[in-house]
N, C-alpha and C positions, 0 to 999 in steps of 0.2 A: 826450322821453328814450327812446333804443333800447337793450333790455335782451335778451342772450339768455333766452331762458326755453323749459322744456319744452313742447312743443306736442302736446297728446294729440289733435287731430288729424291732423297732420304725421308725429307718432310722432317727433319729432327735435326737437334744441334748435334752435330758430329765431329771426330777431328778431322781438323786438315791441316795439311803441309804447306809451308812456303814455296813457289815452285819460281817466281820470277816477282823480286822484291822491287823493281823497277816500275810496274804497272799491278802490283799488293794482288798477284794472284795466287790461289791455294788453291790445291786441289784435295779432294773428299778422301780418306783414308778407307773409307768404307766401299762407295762407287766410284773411287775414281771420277767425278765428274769434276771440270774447273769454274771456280767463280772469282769475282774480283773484292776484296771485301775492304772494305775503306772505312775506318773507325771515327767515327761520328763525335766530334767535338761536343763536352758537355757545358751547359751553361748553368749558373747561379742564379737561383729563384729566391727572393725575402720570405721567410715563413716565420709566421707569428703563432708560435703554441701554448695554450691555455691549459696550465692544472689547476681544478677550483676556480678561485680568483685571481691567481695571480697569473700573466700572461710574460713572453720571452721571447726577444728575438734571435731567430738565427736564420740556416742557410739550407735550402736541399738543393742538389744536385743531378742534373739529368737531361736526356740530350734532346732538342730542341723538336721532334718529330714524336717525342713521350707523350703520349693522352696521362693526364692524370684525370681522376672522377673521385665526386664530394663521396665520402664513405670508404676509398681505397685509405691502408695504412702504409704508410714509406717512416723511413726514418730522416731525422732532422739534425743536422750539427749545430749544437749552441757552444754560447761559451763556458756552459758547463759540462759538456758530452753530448754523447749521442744521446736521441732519443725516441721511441716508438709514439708516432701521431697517426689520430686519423684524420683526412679530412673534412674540415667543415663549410669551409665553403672555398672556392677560388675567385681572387679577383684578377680581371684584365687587365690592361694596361691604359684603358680610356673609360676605367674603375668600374665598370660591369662585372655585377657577381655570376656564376655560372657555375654549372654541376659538373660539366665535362670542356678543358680546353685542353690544347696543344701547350706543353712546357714552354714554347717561345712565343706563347701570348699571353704570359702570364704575369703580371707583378707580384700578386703577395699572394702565398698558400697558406689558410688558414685552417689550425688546428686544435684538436683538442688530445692533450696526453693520455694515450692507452698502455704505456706501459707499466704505470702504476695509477690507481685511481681510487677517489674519495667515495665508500659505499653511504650512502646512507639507510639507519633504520629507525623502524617506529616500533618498539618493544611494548606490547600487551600486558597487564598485571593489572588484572579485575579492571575498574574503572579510571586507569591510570595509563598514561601513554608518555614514555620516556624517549626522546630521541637519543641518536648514538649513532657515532661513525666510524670507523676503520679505514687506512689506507692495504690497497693488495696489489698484487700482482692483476694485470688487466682480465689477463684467461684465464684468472679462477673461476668455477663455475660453483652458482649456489640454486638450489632443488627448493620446489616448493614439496614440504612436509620433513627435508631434514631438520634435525635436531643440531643446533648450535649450542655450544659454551660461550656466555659473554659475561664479566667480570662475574667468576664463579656460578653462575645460574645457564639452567639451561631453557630455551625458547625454541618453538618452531615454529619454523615458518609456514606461514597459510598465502600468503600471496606476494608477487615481484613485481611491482610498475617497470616498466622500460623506458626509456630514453627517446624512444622510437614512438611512445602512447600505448603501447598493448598491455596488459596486466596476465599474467601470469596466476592460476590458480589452483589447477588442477595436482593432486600429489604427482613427483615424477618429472613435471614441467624443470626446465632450469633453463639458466642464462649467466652468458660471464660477466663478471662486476663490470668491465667497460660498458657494457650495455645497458646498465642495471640505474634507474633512476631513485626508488629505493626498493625495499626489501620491509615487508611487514612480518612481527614474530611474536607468538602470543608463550608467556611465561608458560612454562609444567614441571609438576613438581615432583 
């Protein structure tokens, strides 16, 4: 049996071969070196993921010595499918929130859905200000000074609030919609 497995000689995951399934050793296909590699039981964390306003429980999966950190994105199994989150916060298990814990001192991972998300804008027309939303793919990226099409008009954008607090201004600037808190765009004709 060839298994990738980390090869702390090699410094890289490499294959290795099954050499004695009694005591799970393999040795490196590459250096020949032998290690013992023992496959780490994974456990069930409750993850609660937020699109907009409405929130969903489901399940990640992962092994008990996994750092997870608020901002990394994993996927989530609900009982609708999978789904791409990022995190927003982690709670413990004696319900301390925290940025970075170990998978096996976790209760709930808390997230927000990056694989589709809700843009919002504030479209410009002389002394008129129309909001307007769209749902996209997460890692769409929108530019400040592109030119959009929105219900037949075209608008461009002069600046992108973030998520994060920074405001985007400059032509050229961009950021992908998960980031994106909104997007300001002034009508032309």
């Amino acid at each position: 049996m060839i298994k990738e497995i980390f090869c702390d000689t090699c410094k890289d995951e490499t294959p290795h071969r099954l050499i004695n399934p009694s005591k799970n050793l393999f040795q490196c296909e590459v250096c020949s070196s032998v290690t013992e590699y023992k496959k780490e039981k994974k456990i069930e964390i409750r993850a609660i993921i937020s699109k907009d306003n409405y929130s969903e429980r489901g399940k990640i999966e992962a092994s008990p010595s996994e750092t997870l950190t608020v901002g990394e994105e994993i996927v989530v199994e609900t009982e609708e499918g999978y789904r791409l989150g990022e995190i927003t916060s982690l709670e413990l298990k004696n319900g301390k929130r925290v940025d970075v814990a170990g998978a096996g001192d976790i209760e709930t991972v808390w997230l927000r859905d990056v694989g589709e998300v809700k843009v919002r804008f504030s479209l410009h027309k002389g002394a008129v200000t129309t909001p307007y939303e769209i749902f996209t793919p997460g890692e769409v990226e929108f530019s400040v000074g592109e030119v959009i099409p929105i219900e037949g008009r075209k608008y461009r954008i002069t600046r992108i609030k973030l998520i994060n607090g920074g405001l985007l201004r400059k032509d050229g600037r961009s950021a992908k919609a998960k980031e994106i808190r909104r997007i300001y765009a002034q009508f032309i004709r």
